[in-house]
N, C-alpha and C positions, 0 to 999 in steps of 0.2 A: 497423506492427508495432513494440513495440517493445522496444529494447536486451532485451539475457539472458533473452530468450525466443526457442523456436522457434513458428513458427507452423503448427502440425499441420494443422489442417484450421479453417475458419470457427467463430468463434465458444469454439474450445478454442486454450487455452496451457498448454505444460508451464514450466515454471520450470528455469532451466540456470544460476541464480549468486542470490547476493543473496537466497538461503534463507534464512528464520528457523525455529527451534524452536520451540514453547509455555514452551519451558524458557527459553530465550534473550531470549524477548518477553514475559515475568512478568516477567525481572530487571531488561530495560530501564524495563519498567514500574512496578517499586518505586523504583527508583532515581528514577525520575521525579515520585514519588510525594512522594520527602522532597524534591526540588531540581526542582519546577515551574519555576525563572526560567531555568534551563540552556540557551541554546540549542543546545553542540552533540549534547544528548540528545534535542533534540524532531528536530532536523537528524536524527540516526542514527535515530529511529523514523520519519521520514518517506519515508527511504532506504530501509528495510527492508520495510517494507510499504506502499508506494503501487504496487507493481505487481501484490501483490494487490487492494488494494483497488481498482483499475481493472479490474481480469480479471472479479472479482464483479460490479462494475456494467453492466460490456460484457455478460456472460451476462444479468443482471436483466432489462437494456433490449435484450433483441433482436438486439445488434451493432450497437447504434448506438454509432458513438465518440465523437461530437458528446454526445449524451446522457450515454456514461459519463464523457468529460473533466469533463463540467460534474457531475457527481455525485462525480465525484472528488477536484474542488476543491470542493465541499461538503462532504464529509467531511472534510478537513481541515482547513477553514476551523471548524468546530466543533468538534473536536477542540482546533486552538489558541488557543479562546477560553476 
């Protein structure tokens, strides 16, 4: 399981911290937009959304966590390129 999530039942997570908005995650992402070399901007998008982007991929592939780790650092891994 992990951190700032509860874990409901198999396969579902509720989110309990480290919420973003769409409001919230446009502005990191214009701001990102003019200062691409920033790392502690890509740092705070990484923080802010890798636990969704893990939840998504955990649901995609089945509940495999094996699967969604490694799709998880593929998305980011392209993202920072």
């Amino acid at each position: 399981m992990l951190p700032g999530r509860k874990h409901s039942r198999p396969g579902k997570f509720e989110m309990t911290q480290n919420q973003i908005s769409d409001q919230e995650l446009g502005q990191l992402l214009a701001v990102l937009q003019h200062d691409p070399k920033n790392e502690d901007l890509w740092k705070a998008l990484y923080l802010k959304i890798r636990r969704f982007v893990y939840a998504v991929a955990f649901r995609v592939l089945n509940g495999n966590e094996e699967l969604a780790k490694d799709a998880t650092q593929g998305v980011f891994t392209r993202l920072f390129e």
